[in-house]
N, C-alpha and C positions, 0 to 999 in steps of 0.2 A: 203717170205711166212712162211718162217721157224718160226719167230718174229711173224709175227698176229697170228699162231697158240697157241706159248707160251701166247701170253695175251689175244685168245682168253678161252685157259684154267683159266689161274690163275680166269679170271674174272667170268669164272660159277664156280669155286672154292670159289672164295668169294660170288656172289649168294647164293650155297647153303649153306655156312656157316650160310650168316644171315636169310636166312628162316629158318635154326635150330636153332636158338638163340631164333627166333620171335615164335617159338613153332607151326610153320606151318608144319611140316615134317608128314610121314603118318601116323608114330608113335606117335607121340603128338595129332595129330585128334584122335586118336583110342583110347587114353586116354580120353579126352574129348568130343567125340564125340555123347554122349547123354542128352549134356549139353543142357540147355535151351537159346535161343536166348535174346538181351537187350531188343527188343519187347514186348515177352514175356511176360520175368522178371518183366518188368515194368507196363504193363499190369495186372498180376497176386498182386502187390504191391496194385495198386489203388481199388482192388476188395475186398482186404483183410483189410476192414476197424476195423474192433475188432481185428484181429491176431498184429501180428511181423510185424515191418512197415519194415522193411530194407529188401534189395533186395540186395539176394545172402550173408545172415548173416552167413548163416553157411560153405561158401565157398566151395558149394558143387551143387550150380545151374547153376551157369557161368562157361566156361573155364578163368585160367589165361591167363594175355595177357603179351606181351614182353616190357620191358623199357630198355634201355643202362643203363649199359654198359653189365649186364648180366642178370635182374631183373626179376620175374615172381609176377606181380602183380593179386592178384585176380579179377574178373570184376564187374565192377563197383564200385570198391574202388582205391584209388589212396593213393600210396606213400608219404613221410614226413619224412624228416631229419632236424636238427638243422645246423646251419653253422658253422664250426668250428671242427666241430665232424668225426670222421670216419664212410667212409656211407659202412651198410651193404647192405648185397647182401640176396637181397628179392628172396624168392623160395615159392612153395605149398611144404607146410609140410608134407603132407600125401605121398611124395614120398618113394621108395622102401628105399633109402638110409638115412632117417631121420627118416619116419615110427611117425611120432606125429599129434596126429588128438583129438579132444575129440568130442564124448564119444568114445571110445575104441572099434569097432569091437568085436565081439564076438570070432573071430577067433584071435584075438591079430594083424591085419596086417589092415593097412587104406589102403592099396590096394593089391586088392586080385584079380590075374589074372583067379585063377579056378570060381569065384563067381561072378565075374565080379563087385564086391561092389566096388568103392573108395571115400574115406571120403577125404577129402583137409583140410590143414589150414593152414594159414598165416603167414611165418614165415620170419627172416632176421635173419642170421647168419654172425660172424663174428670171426674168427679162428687166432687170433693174440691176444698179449698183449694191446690192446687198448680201447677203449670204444666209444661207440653210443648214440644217443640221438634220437629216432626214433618211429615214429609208421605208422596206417593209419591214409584213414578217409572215410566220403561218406556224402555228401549233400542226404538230405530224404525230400521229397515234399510230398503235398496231405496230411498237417496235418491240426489239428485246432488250431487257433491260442487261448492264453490263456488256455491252457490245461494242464495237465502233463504228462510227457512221462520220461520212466527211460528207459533207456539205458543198457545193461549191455551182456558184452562178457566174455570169459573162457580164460585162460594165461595161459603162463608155459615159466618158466624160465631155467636159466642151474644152477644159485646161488637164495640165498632168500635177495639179493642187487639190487636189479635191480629198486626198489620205483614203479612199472608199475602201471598203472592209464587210468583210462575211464574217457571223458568228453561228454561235451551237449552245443552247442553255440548255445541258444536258437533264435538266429535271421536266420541263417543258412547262417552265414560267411563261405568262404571257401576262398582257396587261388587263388589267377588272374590272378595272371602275369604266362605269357604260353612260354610253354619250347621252346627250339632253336631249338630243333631239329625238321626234315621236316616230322616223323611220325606221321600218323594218324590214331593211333588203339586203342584212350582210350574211355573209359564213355564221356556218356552216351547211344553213340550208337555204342560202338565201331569201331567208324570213325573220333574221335575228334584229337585235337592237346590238349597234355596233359597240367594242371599247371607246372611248374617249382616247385620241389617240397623241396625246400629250405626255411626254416624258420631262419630269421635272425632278425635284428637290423631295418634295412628299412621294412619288411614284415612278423612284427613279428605277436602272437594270440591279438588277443584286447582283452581287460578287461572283456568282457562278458561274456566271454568262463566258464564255471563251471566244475571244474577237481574231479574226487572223489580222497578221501585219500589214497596216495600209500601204495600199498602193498605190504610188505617182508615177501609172502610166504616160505612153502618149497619150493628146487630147487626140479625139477624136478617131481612135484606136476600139475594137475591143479587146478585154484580156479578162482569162479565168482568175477569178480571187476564190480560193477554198479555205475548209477548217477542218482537221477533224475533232470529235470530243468521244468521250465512252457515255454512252444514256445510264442515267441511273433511276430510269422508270421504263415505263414501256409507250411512254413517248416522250417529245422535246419539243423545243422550239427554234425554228431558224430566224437569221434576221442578217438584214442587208443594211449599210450605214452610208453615206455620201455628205463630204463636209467643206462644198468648193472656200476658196478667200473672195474676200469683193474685187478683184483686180480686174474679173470679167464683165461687161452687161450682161450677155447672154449667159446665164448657169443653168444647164441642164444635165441631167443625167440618165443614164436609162440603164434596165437591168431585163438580160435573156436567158434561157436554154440553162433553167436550174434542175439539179439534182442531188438527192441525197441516196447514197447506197451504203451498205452494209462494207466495212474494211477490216478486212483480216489482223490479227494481230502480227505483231511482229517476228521472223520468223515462225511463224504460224503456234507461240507459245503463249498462253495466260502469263501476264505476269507476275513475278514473283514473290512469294508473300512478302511480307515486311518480316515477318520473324518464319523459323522455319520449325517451329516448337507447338506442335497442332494443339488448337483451341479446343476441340472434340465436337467439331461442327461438323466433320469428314465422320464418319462414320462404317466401317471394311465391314463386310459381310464375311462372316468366319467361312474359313474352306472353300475355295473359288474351285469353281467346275469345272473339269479337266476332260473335255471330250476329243481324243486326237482328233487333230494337231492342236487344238484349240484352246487356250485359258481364259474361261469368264470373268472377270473379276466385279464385283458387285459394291455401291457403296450408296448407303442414302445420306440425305442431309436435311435437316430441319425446313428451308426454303427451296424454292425454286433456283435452283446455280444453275451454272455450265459443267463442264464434263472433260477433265480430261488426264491421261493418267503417264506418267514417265517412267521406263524402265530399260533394264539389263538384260540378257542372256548371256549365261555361262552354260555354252553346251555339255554334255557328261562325256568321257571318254571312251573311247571308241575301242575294245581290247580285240584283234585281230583273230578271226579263228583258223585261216591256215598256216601250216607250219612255212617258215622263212628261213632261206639259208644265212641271210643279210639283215644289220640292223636297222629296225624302221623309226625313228623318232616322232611320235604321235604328240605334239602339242595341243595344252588346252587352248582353246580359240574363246577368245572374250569381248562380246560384243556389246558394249553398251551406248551405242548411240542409237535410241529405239525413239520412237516420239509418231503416238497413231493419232488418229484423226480428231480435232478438237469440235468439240460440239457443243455451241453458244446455247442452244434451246431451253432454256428453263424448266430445270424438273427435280421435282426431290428424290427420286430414285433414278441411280447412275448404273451404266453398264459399258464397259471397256474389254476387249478382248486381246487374246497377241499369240497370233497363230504361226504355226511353222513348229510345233516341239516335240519333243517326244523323251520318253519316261530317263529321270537322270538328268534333262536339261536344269540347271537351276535358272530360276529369274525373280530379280529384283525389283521393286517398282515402288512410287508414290501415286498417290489418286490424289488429283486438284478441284476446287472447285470455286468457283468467282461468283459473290453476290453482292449485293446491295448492303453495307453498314453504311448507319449515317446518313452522308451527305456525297460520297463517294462508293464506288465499289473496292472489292479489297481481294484477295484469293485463299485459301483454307486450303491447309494441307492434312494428309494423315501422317499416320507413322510411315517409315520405310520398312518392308516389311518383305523377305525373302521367304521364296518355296519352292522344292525339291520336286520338280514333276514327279510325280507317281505317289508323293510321300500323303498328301493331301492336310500336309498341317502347316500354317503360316507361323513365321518365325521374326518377331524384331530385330533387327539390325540393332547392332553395336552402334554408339556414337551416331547415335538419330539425326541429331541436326546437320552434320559433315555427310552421312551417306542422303540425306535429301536433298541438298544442297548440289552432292554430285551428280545425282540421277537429273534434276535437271538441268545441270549443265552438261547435261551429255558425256561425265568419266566417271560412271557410275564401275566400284572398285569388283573384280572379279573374285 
């Protein structure tokens, strides 16, 4: 009796040890405990189509969740070590005993028991002469494919050696092979069985991955490191990297206040095909609709693109109808720096308009559209194709590639 008594202690001894590891104790609820659910969170992602695509960026909407051997991983991001390397020991930095959060409390304190505030951030420390190769990461869904999104999270180091770097694997690779262990309390619904979070030789990033330039800030500084990438799915994957030297004992790092948003293209243009000799992916809709002021112009395409379309106005001439004692010189006015509103949304049936005209104006124009080849995205043009408001029949351009080429560069020829 004596015997099942001793192991039946030792064993709710160990019990409750690992429910204090796994951060289930009443005191870790109490911390956590006005956290928002992965329901939620994920929920609250897909509704936030203009905001911050990342759920739980700033490591302050989820509770962290438990990994072995002692790890406290934010929720919804998952851990990444190199192989080879000494693995640090992941914690929420915002604890009493580290106290690193960015932006900084007003009160100097990420947690604050009278105010009940606590800021979190991501941090892995390591308290010996050695060095880590380490970050997160977090697959992000619900994007558009062919767009741009920049990435960009807050660091802090303990030295300004550490090279830490933001990436963007615009197909949204993430790692597969799943751990050994029989727990199941990761992402995405905090019921999963986690990756195996080892980057090696066999399971190394593939090529796509796009790293920004590290940065050797100050220690003990924080500073924005971004990326951007164009997604070529309708999701990705972000990932955060920190690689101190051994010169320090103390190496830690911590990572806050991440976000990923949608970024405009450049000059607000698709960019430019590689050849300007349409594939017949673009596809015009014979006869665009002509309701003053208004031109419809219509175009489908095989897949799901973007949208958008370049052109000219050559207004018609103006013939005076009262008589003049004096000579009036009525010049044509030729406008060709037109460029309307570009629209990423994926759809095979396109609609572009270019209002302000009336019967006589001529206008010239290309229809663009941006999809997915391959392993990259790429842009499809049409033909260039002029019409004679009021005439209601579209006309090829001479010298196709030269007049697409100018329409969008904006000296589309009068």
């Amino acid at each position: 009796m004596l015997r099942r008594l001793l192991a039946l202690a030792i064993t709710g001894a160990t019990l409750l040890a690992i429910l204090s590891m796994q951060g289930t104790t009443a005191a870790e609820g109490d911390i956590y405990g006005n956290r928002s659910s992965y329901a939620a969170a994920t929920a609250l992602q897909i509704e936030s189509v203009g905001g911050n695509r990342l759920i739980n960026g700033d490591f302050d909407q989820l509770p962290f969740y438990w990994r072995p051997t002692n790890h406290y991983v934010a929720g919804m991001w998952f851990e990444w070590w190199v192989d080879g390397t000494t693995i640090a020991e992941y914690i929420d930095g915002g604890g009493k005993y580290h106290n690193e959060c960015y932006p900084m409390p007003a009160g100097g304190k990420c947690r604050n028991d009278d105010t009940g505030e606590y800021n979190s951030s991501q941090g892995y420390i390591l308290r010996k002469v050695d060095h880590f190769k380490a970050g997160i990461y977090q697959p992000v869904e619900n994007l558009e494919r062919c767009t741009l999104y920049r990435f960009e999270m807050y660091n802090r180091n303990d030295t300004d050696r550490y090279g830490a770097q933001v990436a963007i694997e615009p197909g949204g690779w993430v790692i597969t092979r799943l751990s050994t262990t029989n727990l199941k309390n990761c992402p995405p619904d905090g019921q999963s069985v986690c990756p195996y979070p080892r980057i090696d030789a066999e399971h190394d990033f593939p090529d796509t991955i796009i790293w920004s330039e590290p940065s050797y800030h100050e220690a003990y500084t924080w500073a924005p490191l971004s990326v951007t990438a164009e997604a070529i799915a309708d999701k990705i994957s972000v990932w955060t990297y920190a690689a101190p030297d051994d010169s320090s004992v103390s190496q830690s790092t911590y990572w806050d206040y991440g976000s990923l948003v949608q970024m405009p293209f450049p000059d607000g243009k698709l960019p430019a095909p590689s050849l300007w000799t349409p594939s017949g992916y673009v596809q015009i809709i014979d006869a665009p609709e002509f309701i003053t002021p208004t031109l419809t112009i219509e175009w489908t395409t095989s897949d799901p693109s973007s949208t958008q379309i370049f052109y000219s106005i050559t207004p018609s001439v103006i013939t005076p109808t009262d008589s003049m004692t004096h000579t009036v010189f009525m010049p044509m006015i030729h406008q060709p720096d037109h460029q309307p509103y570009l629209d990423t949304t994926p759809t095979t049936s396109h609609q572009a308009t270019i209002t302000g005209l009336k019967v006589g104006d001529v206008v010239k124009f290309i229809a663009l559209s941006r999809r997915v080849l391959g392993t990259s995205c790429a842009t499809e043009t049409s033909l260039p194709y002029g019409i004679t408001i009021g005439s209601g029949q579209l006309v090829v351009l001479d010298n196709p590639s030269a007049e697409a080429a100018a329409l969008y560069a904006g000296q589309g020829s009068p």
